[in-house]
KEKE-3310 file (N, C-alpha, C; in steps of 0.2 Angstrom, whole numbers, plus 5000, padded with zeros to 4 digits):
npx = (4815:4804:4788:4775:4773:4775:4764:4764:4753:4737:4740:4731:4723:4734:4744:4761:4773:4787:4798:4810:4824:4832:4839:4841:4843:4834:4822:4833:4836:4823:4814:4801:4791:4793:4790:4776:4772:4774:4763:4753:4752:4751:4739:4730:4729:4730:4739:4756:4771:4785:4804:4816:4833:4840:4831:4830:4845:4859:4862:4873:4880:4872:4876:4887:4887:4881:4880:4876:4865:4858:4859:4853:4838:4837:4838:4825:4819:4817:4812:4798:4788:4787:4778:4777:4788:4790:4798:4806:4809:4813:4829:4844:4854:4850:4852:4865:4864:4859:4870:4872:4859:4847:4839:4833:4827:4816:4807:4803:4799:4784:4782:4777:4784:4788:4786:4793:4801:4817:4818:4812:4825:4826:4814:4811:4822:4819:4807:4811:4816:4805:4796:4780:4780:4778:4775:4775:4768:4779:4786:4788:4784:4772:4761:4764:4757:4744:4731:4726:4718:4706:4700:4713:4716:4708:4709:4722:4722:4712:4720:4730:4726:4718:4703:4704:4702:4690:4680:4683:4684:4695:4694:4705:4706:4702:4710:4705:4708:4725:4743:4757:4765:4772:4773:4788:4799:4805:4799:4792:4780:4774:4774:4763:4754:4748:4750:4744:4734:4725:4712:4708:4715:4713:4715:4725:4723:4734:4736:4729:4715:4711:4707:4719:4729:4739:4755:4762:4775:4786:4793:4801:4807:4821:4827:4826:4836:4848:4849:4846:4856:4864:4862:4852:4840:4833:4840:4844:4835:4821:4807:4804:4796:4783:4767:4770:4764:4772:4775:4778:4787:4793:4806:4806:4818:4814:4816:4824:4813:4822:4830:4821:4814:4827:4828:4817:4819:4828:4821:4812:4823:4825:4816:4805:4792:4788:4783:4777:4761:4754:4758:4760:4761:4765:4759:4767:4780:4782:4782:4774:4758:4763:4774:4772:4761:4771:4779:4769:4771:4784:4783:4773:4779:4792:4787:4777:4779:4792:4794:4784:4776:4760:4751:4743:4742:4743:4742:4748:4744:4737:4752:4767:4778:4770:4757:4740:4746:4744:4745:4753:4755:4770:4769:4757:4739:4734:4721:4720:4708:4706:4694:4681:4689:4695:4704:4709:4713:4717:4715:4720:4728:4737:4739:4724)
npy = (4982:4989:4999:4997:4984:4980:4975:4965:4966:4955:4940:4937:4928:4924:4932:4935:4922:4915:4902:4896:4890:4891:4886:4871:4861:4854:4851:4845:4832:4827:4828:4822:4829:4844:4844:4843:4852:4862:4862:4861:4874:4883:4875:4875:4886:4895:4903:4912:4902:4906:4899:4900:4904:4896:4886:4873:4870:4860:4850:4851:4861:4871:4871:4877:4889:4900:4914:4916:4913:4923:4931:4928:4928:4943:4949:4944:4949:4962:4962:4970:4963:4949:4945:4935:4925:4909:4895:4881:4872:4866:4866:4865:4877:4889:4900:4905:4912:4926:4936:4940:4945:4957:4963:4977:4982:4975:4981:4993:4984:4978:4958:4946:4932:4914:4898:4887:4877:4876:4889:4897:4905:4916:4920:4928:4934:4947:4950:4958:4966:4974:4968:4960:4945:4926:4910:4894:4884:4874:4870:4858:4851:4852:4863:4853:4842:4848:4846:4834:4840:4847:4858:4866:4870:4880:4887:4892:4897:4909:4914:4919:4926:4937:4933:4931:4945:4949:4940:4944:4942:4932:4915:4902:4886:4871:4856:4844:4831:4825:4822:4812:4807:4802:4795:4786:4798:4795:4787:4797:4794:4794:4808:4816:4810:4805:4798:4785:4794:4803:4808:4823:4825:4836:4853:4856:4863:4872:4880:4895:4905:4918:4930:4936:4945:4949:4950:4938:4927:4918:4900:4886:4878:4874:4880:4892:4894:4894:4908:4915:4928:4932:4946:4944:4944:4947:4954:4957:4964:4963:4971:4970:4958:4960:4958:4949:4934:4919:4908:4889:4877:4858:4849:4836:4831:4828:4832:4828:4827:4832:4842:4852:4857:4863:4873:4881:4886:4895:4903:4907:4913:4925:4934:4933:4927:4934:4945:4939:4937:4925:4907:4897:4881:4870:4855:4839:4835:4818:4812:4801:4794:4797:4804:4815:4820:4821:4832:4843:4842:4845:4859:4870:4864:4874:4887:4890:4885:4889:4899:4908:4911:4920:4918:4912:4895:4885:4870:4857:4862:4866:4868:4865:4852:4843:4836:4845:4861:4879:4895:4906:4923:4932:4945:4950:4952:4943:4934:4924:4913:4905:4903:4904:4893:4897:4903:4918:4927:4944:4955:4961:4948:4952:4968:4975)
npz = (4602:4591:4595:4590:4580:4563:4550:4537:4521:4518:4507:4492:4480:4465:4472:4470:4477:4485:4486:4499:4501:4518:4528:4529:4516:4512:4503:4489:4494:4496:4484:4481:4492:4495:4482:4481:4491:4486:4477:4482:4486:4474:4468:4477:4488:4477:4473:4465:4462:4466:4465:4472:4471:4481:4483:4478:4479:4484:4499:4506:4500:4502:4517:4519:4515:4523:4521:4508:4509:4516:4510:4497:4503:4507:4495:4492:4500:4497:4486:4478:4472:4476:4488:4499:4507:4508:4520:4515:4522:4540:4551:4557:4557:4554:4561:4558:4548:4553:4554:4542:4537:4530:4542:4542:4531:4529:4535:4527:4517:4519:4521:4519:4533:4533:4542:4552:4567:4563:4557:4565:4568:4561:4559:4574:4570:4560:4567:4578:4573:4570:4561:4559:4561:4556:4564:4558:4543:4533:4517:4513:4527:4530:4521:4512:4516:4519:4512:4518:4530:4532:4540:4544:4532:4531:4542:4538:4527:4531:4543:4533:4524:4523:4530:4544:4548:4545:4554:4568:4585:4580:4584:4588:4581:4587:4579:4572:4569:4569:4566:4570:4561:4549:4529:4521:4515:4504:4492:4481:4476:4493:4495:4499:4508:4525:4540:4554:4560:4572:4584:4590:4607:4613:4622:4636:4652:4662:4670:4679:4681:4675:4663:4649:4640:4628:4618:4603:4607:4601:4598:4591:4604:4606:4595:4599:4610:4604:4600:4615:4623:4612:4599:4594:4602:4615:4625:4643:4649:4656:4656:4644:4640:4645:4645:4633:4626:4626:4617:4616:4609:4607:4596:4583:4589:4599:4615:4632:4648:4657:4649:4646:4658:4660:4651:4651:4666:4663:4656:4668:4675:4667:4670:4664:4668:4678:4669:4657:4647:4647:4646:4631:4625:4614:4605:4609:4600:4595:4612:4621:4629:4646:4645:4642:4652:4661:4656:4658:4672:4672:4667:4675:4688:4687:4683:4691:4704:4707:4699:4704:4694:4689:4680:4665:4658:4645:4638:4624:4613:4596:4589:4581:4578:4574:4561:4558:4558:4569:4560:4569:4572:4576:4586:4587:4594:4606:4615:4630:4640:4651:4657:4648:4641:4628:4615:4606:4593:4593:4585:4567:4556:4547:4536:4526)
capx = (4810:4799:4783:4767:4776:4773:4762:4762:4748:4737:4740:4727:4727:4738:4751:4770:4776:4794:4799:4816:4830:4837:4843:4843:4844:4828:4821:4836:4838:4817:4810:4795:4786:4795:4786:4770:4770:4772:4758:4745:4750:4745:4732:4723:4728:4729:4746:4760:4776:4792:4810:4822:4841:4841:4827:4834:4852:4861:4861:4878:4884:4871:4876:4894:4887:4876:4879:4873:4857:4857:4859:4845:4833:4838:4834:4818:4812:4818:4806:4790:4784:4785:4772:4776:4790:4789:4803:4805:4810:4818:4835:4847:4858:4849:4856:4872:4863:4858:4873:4870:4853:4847:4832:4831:4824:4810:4801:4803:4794:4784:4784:4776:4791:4782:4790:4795:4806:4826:4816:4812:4828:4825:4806:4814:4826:4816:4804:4813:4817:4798:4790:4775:4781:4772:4778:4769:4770:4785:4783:4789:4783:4763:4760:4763:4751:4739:4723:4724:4715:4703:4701:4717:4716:4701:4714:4727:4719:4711:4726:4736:4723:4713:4696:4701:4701:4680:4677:4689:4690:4696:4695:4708:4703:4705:4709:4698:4714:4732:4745:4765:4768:4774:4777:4793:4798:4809:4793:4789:4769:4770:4774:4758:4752:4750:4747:4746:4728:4721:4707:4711:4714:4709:4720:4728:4725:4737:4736:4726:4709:4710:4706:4725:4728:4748:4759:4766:4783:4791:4795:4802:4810:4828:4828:4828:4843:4853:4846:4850:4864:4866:4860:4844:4837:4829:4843:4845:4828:4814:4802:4799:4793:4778:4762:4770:4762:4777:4773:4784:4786:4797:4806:4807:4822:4812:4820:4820:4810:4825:4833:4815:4816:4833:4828:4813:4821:4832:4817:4814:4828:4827:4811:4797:4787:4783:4778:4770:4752:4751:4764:4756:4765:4762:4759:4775:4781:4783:4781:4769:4754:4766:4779:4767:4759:4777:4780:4763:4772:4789:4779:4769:4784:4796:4784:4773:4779:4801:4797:4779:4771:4753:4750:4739:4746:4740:4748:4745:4739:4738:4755:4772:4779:4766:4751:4743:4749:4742:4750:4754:4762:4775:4768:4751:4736:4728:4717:4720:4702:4705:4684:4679:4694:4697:4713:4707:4717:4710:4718:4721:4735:4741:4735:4721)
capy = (4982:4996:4999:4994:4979:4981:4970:4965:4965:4949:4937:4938:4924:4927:4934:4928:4920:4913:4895:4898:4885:4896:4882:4863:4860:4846:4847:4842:4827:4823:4832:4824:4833:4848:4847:4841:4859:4869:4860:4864:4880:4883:4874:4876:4891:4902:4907:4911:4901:4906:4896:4905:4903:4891:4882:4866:4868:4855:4853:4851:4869:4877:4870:4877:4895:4903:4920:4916:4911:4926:4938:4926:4932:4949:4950:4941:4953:4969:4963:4973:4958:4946:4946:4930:4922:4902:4893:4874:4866:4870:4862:4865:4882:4896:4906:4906:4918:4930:4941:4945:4948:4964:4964:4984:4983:4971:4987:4996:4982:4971:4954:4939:4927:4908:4892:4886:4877:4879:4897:4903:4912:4922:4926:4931:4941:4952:4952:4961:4973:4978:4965:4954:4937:4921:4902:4890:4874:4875:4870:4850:4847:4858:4863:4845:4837:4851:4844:4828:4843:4854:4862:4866:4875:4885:4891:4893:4903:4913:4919:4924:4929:4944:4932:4933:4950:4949:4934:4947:4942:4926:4910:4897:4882:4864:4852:4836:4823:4827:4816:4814:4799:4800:4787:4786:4801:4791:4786:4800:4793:4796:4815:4823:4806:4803:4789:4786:4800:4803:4813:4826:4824:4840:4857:4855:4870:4870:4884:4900:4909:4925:4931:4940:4947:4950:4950:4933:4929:4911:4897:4881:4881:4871:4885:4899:4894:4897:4915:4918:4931:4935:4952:4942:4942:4954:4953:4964:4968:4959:4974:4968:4953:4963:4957:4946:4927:4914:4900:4885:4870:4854:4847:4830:4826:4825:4833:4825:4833:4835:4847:4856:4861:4870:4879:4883:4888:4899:4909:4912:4919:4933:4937:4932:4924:4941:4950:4939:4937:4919:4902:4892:4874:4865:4847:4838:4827:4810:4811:4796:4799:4797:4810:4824:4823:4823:4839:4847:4842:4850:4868:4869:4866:4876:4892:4892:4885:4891:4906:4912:4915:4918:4916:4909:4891:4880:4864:4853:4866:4865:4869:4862:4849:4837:4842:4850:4870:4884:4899:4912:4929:4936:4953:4951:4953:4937:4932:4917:4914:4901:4903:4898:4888:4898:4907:4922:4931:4951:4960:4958:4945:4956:4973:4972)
capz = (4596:4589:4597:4585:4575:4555:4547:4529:4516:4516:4504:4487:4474:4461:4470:4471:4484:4486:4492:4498:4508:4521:4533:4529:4508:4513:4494:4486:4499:4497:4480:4482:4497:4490:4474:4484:4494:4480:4469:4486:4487:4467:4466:4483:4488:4470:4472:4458:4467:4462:4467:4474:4470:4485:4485:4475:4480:4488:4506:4506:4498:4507:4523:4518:4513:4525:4518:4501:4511:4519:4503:4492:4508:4507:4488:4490:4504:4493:4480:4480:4468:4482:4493:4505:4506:4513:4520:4510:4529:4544:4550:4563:4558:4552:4567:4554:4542:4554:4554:4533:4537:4533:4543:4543:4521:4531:4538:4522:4512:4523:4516:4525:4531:4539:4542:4558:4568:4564:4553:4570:4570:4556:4562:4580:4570:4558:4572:4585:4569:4572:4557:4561:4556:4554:4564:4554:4538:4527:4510:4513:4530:4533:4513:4507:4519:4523:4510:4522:4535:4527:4543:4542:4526:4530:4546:4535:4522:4537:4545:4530:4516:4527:4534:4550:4550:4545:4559:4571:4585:4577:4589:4587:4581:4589:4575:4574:4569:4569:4567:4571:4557:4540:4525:4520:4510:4497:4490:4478:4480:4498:4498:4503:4511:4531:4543:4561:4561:4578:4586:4594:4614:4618:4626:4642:4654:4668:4677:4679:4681:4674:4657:4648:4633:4627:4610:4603:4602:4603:4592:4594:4610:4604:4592:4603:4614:4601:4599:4620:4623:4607:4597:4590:4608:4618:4633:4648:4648:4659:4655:4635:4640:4649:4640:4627:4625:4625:4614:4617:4606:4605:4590:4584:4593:4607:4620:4639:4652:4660:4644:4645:4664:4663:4647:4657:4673:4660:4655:4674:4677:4664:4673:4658:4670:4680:4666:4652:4650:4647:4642:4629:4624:4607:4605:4610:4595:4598:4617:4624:4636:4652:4644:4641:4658:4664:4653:4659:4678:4672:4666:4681:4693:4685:4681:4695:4710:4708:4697:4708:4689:4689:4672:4663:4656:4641:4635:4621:4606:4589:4585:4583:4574:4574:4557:4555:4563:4567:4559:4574:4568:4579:4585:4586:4600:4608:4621:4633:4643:4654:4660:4641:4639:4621:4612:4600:4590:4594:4577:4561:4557:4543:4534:4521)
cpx = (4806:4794:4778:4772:4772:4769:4761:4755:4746:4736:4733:4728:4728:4746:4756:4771:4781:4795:4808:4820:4835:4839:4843:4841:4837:4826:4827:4839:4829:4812:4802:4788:4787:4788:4777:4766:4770:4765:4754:4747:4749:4740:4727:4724:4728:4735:4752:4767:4782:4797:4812:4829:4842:4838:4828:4842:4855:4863:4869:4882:4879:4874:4883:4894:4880:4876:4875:4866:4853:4854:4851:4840:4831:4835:4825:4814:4813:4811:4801:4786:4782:4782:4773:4783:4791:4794:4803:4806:4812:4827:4841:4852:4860:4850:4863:4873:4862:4863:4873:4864:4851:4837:4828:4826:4818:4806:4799:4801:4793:4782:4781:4782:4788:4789:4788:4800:4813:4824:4814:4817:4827:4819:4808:4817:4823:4811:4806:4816:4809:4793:4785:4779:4777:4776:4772:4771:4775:4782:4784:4785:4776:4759:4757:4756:4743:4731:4721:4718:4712:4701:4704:4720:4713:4707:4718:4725:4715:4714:4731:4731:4718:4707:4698:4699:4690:4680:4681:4683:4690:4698:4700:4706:4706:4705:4707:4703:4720:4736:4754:4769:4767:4777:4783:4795:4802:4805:4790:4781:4768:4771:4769:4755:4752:4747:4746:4740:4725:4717:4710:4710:4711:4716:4722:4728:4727:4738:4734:4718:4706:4712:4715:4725:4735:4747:4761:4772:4782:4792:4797:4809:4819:4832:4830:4834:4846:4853:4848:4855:4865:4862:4854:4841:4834:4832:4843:4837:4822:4810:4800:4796:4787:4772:4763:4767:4766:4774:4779:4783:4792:4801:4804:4811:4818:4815:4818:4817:4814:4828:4826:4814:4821:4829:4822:4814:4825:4827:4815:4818:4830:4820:4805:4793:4782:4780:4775:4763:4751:4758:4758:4761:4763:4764:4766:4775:4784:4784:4776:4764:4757:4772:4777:4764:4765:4781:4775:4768:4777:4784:4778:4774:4789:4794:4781:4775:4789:4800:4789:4776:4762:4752:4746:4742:4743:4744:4742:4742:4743:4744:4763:4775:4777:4762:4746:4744:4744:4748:4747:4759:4764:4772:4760:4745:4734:4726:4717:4715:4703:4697:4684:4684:4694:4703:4710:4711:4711:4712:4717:4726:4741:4735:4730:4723)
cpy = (4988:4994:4995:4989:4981:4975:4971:4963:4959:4947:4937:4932:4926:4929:4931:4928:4915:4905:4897:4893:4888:4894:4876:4863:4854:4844:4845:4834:4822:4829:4832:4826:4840:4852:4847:4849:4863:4869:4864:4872:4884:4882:4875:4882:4898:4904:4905:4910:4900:4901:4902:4902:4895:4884:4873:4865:4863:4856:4854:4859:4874:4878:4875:4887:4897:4911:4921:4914:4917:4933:4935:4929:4938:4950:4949:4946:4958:4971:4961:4967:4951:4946:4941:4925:4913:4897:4883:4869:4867:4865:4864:4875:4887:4903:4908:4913:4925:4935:4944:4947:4953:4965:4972:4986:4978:4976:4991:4992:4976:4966:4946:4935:4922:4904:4891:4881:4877:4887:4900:4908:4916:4926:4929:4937:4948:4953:4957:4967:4976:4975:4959:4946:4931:4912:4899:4885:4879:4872:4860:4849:4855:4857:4856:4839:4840:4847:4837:4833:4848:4859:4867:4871:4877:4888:4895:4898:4909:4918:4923:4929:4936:4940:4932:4939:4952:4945:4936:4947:4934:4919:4904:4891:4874:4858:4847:4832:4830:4819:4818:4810:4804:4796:4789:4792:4799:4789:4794:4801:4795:4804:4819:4816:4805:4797:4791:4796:4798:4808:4818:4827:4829:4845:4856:4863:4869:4874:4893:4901:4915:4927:4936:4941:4950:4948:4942:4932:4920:4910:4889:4881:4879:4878:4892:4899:4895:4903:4919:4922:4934:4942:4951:4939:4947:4954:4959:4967:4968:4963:4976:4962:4955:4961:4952:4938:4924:4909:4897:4881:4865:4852:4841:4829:4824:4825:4830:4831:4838:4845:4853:4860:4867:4876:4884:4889:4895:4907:4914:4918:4927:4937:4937:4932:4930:4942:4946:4937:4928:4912:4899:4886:4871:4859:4844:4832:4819:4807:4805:4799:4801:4805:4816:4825:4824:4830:4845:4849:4849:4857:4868:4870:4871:4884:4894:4889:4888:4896:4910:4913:4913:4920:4912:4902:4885:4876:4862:4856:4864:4867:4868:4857:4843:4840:4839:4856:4873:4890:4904:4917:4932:4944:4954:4947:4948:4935:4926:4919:4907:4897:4899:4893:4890:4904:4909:4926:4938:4957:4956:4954:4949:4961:4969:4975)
cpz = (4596:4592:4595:4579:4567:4553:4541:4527:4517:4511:4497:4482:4470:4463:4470:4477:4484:4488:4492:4504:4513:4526:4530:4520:4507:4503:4488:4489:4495:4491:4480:4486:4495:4487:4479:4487:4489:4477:4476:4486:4481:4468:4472:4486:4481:4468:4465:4463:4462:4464:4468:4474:4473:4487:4485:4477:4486:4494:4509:4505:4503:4513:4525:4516:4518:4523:4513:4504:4513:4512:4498:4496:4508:4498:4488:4494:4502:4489:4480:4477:4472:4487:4500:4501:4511:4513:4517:4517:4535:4544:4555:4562:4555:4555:4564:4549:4545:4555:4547:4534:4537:4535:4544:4535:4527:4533:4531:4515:4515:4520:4520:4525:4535:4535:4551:4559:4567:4559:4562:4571:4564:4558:4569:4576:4566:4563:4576:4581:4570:4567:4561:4556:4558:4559:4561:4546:4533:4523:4511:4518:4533:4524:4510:4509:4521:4521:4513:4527:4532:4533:4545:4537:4528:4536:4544:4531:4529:4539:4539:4522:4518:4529:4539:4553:4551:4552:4567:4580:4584:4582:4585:4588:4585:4584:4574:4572:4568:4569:4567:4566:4551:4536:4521:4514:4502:4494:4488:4479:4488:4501:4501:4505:4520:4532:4551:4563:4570:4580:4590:4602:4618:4621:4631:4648:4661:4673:4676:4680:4679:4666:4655:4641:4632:4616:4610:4603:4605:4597:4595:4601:4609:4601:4594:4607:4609:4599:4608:4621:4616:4604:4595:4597:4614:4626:4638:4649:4650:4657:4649:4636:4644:4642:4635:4631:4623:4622:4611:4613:4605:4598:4589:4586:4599:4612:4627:4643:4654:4657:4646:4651:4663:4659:4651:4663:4670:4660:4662:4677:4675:4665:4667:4662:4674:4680:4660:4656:4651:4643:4638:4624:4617:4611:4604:4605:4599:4607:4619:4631:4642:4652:4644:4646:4662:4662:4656:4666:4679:4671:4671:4686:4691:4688:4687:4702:4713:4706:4701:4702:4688:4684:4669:4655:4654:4636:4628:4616:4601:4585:4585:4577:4572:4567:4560:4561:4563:4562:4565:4574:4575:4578:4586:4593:4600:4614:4622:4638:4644:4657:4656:4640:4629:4621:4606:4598:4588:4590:4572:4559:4550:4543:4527:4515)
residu = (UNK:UNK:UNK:UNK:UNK:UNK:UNK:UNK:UNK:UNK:UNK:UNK:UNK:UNK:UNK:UNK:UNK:UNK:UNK:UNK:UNK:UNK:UNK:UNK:UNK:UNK:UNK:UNK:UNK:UNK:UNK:UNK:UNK:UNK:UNK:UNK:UNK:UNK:UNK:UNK:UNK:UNK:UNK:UNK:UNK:UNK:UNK:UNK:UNK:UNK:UNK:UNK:UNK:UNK:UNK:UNK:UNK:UNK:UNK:UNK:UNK:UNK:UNK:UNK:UNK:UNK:UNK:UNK:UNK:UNK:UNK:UNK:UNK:UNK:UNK:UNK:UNK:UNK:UNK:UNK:UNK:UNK:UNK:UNK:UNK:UNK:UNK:UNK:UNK:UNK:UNK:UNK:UNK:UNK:UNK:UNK:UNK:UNK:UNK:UNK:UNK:UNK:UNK:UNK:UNK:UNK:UNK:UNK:UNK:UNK:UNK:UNK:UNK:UNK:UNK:UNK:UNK:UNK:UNK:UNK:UNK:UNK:UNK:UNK:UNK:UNK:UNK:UNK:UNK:UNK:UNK:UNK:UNK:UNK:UNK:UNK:UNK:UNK:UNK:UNK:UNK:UNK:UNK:UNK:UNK:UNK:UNK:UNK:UNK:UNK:UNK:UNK:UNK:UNK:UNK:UNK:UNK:UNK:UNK:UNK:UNK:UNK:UNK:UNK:UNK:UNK:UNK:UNK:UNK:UNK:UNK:UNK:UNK:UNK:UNK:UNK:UNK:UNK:UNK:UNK:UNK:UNK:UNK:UNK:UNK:UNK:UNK:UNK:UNK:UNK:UNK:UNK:UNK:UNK:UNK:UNK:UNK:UNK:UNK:UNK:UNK:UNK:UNK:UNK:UNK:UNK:UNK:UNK:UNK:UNK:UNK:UNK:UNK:UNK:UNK:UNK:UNK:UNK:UNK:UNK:UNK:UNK:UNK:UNK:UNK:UNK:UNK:UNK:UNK:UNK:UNK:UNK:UNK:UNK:UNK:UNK:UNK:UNK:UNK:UNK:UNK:UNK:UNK:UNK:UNK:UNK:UNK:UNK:UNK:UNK:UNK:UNK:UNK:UNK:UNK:UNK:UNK:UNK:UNK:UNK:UNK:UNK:UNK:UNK:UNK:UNK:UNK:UNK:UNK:UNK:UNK:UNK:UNK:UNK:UNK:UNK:UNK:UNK:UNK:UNK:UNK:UNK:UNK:UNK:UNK:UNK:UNK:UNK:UNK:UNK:UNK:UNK:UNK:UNK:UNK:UNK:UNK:UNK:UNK:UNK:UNK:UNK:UNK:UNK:UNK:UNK:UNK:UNK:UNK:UNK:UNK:UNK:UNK:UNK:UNK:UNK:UNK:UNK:UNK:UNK:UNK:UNK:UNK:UNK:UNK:UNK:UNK:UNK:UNK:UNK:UNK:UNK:UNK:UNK:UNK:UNK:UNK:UNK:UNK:UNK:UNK:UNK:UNK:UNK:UNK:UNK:UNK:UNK:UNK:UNK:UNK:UNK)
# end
């Protein structure tokens, strides 16, 4: 990857911003969260949201064309009049598209791209071409629920609209409820509705003493092993991974601890643990208290007593596939401070 990652312009109301299907066809399956995430990103952030080719197309054809997903992308990131493009959901196999992808026109017109989990491989892969990208709410599952968490919005609008750049360095917040439940999305009425609200438990700090300061890269952790070995991955290399800040997250399948060791013991091997500054863990979807102290256990033994990593290692944050997310751009400087037990972001998350 290029040295000083690119960051795009932040956001402004008014401008355009894309919703586009570039793995699982969700909104043609579940219209109304969908529609639900477009109306908040109108009406409560400002913005003019276009459709893209794909957005509505059935899950079926897309699933059968990942080129044609790949080429909609590549128009959308060409055009200077789209400002942000936001993926409608993730979904298992957008590591399909990554061969049409021209992530080289992404330096030459940067272009915010956010989602997460099965969108981490496109944010990995324009990344490692040298753009800042964005993990963070698709337009069904983050967007549709956000106004349940106005803290949330105020974060959200922070990271992509240029305030954190004024409140620089911008401390990440701990959100006062969160929740892992939703009602039934066949039910038009319960598109932008949650359930199952709890207070927040609080961050997990597992191991360290020593303030560090690194680049971010992750995403969902399922999502990344499919990006290993291949050309959208930073192999052979152990001395890129110097300073970056890993951030891991589960999906909803709910993987066992066991699945989470090896991937784990993976990362070892390719010598991350060395050289990054710091692991940091999202909130594990649907694990139970015994299973998330059992994941604190696997971290821990994996990282620091197999692979020697003195690092600095925080569980249980704000972001993942629980709501609501942080958004965390790929590329960009943060401070893990184990003393205060805070995580600040020490740039700008875009240009102004």
């Amino acid at each position: 990857m290029p040295g000083v990652p690119v960051k795009p312009p932040a956001l402004r109301p008014g401008d355009t911003v894309a919703v586009v299907s570039s793995s699982w066809g969700g909104p043609s399956v579940f219209p109304g969260p969908y529609e639900a995430g477009v109306r908040v990103l109108r009406d409560v952030f400002g913005l003019d949201v276009v459709e893209a080719e794909t957005a509505r197309t059935h899950a079926d054809e897309l699933a059968r064309n990942p080129r044609r997903r790949a080429e909609v992308m590549n128009a959308l990131i060409t055009d200077d009049e789209v400002k942000a493009i936001i993926s409608t959901i993730g979904g298992d196999d957008s590591v399909r598209i990554l061969p049409w992808l021209d992530t080289a026109s992404a330096l030459a017109h940067p272009t915010i791209v956010m989602g997460y989990s099965d969108t981490a491989a496109q944010l990995v892969a324009y990344h490692l071409a040298g753009l800042v990208t964005y993990d963070g709410s698709s337009a069904m599952s983050g967007f549709a629920q956000l106004e349940n968490f106005p803290d949330a919005v105020a974060h959200t609008r922070a990271m992509l609209f240029g305030e954190a750049a004024s409140q620089r360095p911008y401390q990440l917040p701990a959100f006062e409820r969160w929740t892992q439940d939703r009602y039934d999305w066949d039910e038009p009425a319960n598109a932008s509705r949650v359930t199952g609200l709890r207070s927040n438990d609080g961050w997990r700090w597992l191991h360290g003493d020593r303030v560090s300061t690194g680049r971010l890269f992750g995403g969902c952790v399922e999502v990344l092993e499919f990006l290993k070995g291949t050309r959208w991955w930073p192999n052979d290399d152990p001395g890129w991974w110097r300073d970056r800040v890993l951030f891991l997250e589960t999906s909803e399948k709910r993987p066992t601890i066991g699945q989470v060791r090896r991937w784990l013991r993976n990362y070892g091997s390719q010598g991350v643990y060395e050289h990054a500054a710091a692991l940091w863990i999202g909130r594990a979807y649907g694990y139970d208290d015994e299973q998330k102290k059992a994941l604190d256990e696997a971290v821990v033994d994996i990282v620091v007593r197999e692979f020697d990593g003195d690092l600095p290692i925080v569980a249980n944050l704000d972001f993942g596939h629980t709501d609501p997310r942080w958004v965390l751009p790929l590329g960009i400087t943060v401070e893990t401070d184990p003393v205060q037990r805070t995580l600040r972001v020490m740039e700008s998350p875009t240009t102004s």
